[in-house]
Backbone as CSV, one residue per row, in Angstrom:
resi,resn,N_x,N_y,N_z,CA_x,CA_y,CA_z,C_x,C_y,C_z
1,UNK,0.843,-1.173,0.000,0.000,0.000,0.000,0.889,1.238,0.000
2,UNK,0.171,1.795,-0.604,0.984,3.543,-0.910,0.932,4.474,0.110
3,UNK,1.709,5.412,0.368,1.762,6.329,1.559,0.768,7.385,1.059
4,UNK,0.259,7.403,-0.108,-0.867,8.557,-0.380,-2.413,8.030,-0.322
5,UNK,-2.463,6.432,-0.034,-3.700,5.861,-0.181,-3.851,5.656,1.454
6,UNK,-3.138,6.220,2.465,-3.171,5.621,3.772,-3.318,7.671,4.212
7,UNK,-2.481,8.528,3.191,-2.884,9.452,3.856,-4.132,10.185,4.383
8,UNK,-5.017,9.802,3.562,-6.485,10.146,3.541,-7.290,9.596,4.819
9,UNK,-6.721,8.787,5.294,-7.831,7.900,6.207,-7.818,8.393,7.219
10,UNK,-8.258,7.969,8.348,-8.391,8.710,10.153,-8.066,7.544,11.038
11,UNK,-6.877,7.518,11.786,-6.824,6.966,12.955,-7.869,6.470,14.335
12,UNK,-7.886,5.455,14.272,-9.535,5.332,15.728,-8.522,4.723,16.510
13,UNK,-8.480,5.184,17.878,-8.326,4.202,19.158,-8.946,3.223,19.243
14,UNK,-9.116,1.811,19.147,-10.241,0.773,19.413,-10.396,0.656,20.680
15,UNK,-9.410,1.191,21.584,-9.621,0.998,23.397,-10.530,1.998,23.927
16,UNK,-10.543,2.980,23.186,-11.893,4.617,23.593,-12.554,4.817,22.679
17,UNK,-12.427,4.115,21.252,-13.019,4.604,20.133,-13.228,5.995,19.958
18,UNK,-11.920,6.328,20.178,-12.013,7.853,19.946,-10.980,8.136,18.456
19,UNK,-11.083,9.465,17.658,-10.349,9.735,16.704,-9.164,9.993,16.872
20,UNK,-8.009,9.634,16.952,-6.668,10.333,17.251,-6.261,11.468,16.143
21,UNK,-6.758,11.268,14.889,-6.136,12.009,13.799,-6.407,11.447,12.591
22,UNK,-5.503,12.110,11.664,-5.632,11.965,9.928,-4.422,11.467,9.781
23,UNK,-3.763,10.480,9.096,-2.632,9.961,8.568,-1.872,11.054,7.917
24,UNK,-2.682,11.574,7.318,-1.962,12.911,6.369,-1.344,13.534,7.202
25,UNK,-1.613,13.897,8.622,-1.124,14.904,9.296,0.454,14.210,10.535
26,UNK,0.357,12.831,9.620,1.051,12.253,10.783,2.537,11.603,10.195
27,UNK,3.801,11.651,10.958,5.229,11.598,10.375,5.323,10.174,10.264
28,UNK,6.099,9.322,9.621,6.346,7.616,9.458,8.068,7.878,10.053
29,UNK,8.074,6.918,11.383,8.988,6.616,11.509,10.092,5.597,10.561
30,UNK,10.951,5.164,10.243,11.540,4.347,9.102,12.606,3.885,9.897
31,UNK,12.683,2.484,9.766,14.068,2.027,10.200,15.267,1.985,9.091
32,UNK,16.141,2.774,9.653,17.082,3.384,8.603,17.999,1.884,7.833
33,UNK,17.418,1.056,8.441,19.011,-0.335,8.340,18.159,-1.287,7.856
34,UNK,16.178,-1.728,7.271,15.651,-2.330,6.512,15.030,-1.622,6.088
35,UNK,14.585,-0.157,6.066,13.847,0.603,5.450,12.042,0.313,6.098
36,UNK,11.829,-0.337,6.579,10.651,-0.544,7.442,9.777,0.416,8.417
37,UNK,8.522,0.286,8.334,7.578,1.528,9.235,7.654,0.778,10.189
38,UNK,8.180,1.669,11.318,8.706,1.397,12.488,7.045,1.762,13.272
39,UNK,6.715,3.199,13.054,5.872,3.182,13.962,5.507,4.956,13.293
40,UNK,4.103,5.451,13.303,3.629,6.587,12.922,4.079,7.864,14.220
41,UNK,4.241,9.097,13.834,4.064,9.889,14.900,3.296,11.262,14.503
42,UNK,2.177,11.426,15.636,1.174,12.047,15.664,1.365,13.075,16.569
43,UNK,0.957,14.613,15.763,0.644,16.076,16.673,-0.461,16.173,17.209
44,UNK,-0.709,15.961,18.244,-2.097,16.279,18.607,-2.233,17.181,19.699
45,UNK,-3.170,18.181,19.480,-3.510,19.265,20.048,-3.268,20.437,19.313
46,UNK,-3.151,22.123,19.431,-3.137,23.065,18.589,-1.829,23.915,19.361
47,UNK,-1.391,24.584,18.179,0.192,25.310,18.625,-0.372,26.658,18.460
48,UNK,-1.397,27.026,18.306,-2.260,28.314,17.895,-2.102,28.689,19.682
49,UNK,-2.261,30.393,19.537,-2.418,31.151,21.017,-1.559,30.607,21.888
50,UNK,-0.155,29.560,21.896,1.216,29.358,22.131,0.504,28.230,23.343
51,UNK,-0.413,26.752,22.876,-0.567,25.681,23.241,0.418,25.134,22.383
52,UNK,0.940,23.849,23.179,1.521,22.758,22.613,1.368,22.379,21.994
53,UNK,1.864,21.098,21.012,1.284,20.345,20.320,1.875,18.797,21.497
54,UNK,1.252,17.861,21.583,1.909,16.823,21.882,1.992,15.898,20.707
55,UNK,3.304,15.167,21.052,3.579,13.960,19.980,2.997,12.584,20.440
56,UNK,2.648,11.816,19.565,2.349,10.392,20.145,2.582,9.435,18.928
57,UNK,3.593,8.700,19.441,3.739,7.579,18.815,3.183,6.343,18.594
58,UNK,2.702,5.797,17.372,1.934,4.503,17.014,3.114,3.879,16.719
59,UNK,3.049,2.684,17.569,3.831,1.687,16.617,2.851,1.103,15.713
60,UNK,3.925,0.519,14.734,2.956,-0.551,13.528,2.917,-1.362,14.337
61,UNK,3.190,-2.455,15.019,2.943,-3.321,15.139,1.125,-3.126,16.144
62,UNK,1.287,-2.151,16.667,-0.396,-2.022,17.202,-1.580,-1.363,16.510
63,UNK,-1.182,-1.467,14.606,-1.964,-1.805,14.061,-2.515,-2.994,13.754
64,UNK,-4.107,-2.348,14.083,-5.134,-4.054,13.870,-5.875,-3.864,12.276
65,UNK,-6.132,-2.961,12.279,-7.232,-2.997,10.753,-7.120,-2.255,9.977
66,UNK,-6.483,-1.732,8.751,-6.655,-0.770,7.589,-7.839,-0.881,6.801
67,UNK,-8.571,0.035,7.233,-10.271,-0.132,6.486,-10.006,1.029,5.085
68,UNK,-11.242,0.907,4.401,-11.242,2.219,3.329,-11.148,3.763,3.704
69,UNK,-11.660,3.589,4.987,-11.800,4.898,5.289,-10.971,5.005,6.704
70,UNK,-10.392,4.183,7.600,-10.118,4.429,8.788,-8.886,3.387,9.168
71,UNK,-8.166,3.541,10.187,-7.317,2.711,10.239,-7.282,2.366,11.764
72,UNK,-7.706,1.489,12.383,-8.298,1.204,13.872,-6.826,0.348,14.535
73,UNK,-6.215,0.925,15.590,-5.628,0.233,16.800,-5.739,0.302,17.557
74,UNK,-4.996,-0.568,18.208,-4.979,-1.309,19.842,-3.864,-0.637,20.723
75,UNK,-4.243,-0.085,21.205,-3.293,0.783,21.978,-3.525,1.160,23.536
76,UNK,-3.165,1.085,24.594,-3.612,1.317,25.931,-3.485,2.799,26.226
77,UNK,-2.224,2.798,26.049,-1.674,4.600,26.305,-0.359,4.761,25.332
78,UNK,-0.960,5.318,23.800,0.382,5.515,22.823,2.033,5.962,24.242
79,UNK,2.608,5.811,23.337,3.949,6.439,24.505,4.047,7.804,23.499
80,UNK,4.818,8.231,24.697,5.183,9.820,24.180,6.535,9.884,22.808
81,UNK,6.396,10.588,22.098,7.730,10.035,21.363,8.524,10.528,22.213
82,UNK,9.013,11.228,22.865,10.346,11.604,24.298,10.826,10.246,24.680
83,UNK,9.496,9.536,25.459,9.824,8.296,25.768,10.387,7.163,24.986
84,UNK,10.597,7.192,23.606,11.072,6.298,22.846,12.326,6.438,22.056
């Protein structure tokens, strides 16, 4: 699958079923030594009126489902990218 056919879609938490985001808006980690998606990283929140943004890291591997429109994982509490 193509990185422009995955950008379109929306991230779901399956543990809150909540939206985390848009793929489009989100960085692909790459392992530099097989070239492999290590794991997505996501801005969430607004940098507008000098709020943060926080980062949160998906690994691939706690992807469960690439649908047409959405891409659903399993995740308890993403880690911070700091933490990784």
């Amino acid at each position: 699958m193509r990185w422009s056919e995955l950008a379109g879609k929306e991230l779901i938490d399956i543990a809150g079923g909540e939206r985390m985001g848009s793929l489009g808006q989100a960085d692909l980690v790459i392992d530099p030594e097989n070239g492999k998606v290590e794991a997505l990283l996501l801005s969430i929140g607004s940098s507008w009126f000098g709020r943060q943004q926080e980062e949160k890291m998906i690994r691939w591997k706690h992807i469960r489902k690439i649908g047409p429109e959405m891409v659903i994982v399993e995740v308890d509490h993403p880690s911070s990218a700091r933490e990784s």
